[in-house]
C-alpha positions in Angstrom: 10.5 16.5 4.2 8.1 16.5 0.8 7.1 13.5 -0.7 9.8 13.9 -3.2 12.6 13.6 -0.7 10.3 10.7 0.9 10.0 9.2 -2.5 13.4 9.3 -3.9 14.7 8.3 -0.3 12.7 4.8 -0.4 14.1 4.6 -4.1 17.3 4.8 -2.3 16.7 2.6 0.2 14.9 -0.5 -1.9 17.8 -0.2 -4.5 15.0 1.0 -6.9 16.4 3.2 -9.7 14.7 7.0 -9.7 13.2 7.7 -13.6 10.5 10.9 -13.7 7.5 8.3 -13.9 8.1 5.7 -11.3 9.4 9.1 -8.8 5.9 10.1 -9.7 4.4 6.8 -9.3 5.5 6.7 -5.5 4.6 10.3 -4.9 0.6 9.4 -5.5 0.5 6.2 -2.9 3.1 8.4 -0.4 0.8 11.1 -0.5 -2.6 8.7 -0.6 -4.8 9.0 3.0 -5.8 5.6 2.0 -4.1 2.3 -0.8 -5.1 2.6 -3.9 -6.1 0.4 -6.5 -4.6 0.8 -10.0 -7.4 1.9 -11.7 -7.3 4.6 -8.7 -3.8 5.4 -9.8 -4.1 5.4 -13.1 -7.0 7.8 -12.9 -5.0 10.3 -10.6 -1.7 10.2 -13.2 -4.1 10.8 -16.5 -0.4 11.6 -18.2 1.4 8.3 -17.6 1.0 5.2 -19.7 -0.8 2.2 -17.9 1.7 0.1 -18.7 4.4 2.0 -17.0 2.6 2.1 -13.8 1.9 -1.6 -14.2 5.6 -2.1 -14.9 6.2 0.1 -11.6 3.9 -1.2 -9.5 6.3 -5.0 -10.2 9.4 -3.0 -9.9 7.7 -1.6 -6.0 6.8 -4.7 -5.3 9.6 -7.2 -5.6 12.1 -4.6 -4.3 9.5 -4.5 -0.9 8.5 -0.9 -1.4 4.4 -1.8 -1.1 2.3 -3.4 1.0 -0.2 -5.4 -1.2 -3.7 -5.6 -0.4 -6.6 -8.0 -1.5 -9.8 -6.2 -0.2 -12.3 -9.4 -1.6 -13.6 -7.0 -4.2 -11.9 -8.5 -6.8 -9.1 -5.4 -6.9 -5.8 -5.6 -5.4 -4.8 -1.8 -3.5 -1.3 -0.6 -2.6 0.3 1.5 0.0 4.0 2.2 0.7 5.4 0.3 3.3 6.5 2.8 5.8 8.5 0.2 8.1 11.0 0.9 5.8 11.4 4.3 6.4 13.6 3.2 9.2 16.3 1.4 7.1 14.5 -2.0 7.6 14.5 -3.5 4.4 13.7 -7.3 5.1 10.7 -8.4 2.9 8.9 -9.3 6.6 6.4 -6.5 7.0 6.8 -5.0 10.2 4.3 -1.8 10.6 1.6 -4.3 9.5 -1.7 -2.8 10.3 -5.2 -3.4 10.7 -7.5 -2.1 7.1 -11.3 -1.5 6.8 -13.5 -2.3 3.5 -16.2 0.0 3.3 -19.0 -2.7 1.1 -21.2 0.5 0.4 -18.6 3.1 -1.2 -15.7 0.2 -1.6 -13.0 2.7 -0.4 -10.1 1.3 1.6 -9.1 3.2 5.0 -6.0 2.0 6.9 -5.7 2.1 10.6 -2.2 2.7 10.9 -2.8 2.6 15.0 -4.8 -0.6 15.2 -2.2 -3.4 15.0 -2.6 -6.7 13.9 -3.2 -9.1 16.8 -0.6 -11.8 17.4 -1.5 -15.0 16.3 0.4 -18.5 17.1 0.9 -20.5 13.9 1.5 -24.4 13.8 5.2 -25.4 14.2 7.1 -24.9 11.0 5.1 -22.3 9.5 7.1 -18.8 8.8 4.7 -16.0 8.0 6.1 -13.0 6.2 3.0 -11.2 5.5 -0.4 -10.5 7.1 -3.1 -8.9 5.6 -6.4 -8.1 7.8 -9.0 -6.5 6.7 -12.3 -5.1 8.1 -15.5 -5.1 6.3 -18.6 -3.2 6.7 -19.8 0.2 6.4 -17.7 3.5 7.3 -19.0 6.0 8.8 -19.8 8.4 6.1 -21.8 6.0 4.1 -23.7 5.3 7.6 -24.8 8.8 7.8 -26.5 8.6 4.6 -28.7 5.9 5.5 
């Protein structure tokens, strides 16, 4: 399937309505190897107004089409949330995963096979959302030392 199928099939799904911009939008973080931050997507769709992708980017996110992701370097990244692929659309994120922070090169990488550990809240506490993320230096960046 191409990430046009992918992307118009999550529109589908998230009851998010297809336009040209927003089906390109999804495209660039479906076809990302890591989340992007939105200067990162601005700067890959040169063509589209920022305000449209900013407009988007709401529209993905309260229809539970992105996972959200504070790195701690002040930028916020975003990558599709793939537990929906399987017709799960409950706002609980279910193919939560484990990220890594690179503090030399500040890319993002997601470990899509490293899961987050369970962890036992209080009583009376409902999480709906986990974000872990790594920090330190990846291995490219440790090469170059």
């Amino acid at each position: 399937m191409s990430s046009y199928e992918d992307a118009l099939d999550l529109m589908q799904e998230h009851g998010v309505r297809p336009t040209a911009n927003r089906i390109m939008i999804l495209r660039t973080l479906i076809e990302s190897t890591r989340p992007l931050s939105m200067q990162e997507i601005e700067t890959e769709l040169e063509s589209v107004d920022k305000s449209i992708i900013s407009r988007t980017i709401s529209a993905f996110k309260e229809k539970h089409l992105l996972h959200i992701l504070e790195d701690g370097s002040e930028s916020v990244r975003y990558e599709v949330c793939k537990a929906h692929l399987h017709g799960n659309v409950e706002p609980l994120d279910e193919d939560a995963h484990v990220h890594f922070h690179c503090e030399v090169c500040g890319r993002t990488f997601c470990f899509e096979d490293v899961r987050i550990p369970e962890v036992e809240y209080p009583e009376g506490f409902e999480t709906r959302t986990v974000n872990y993320m790594a920090k330190g230096i990846c291995p490219e960046c440790q090469a170059k030392k």
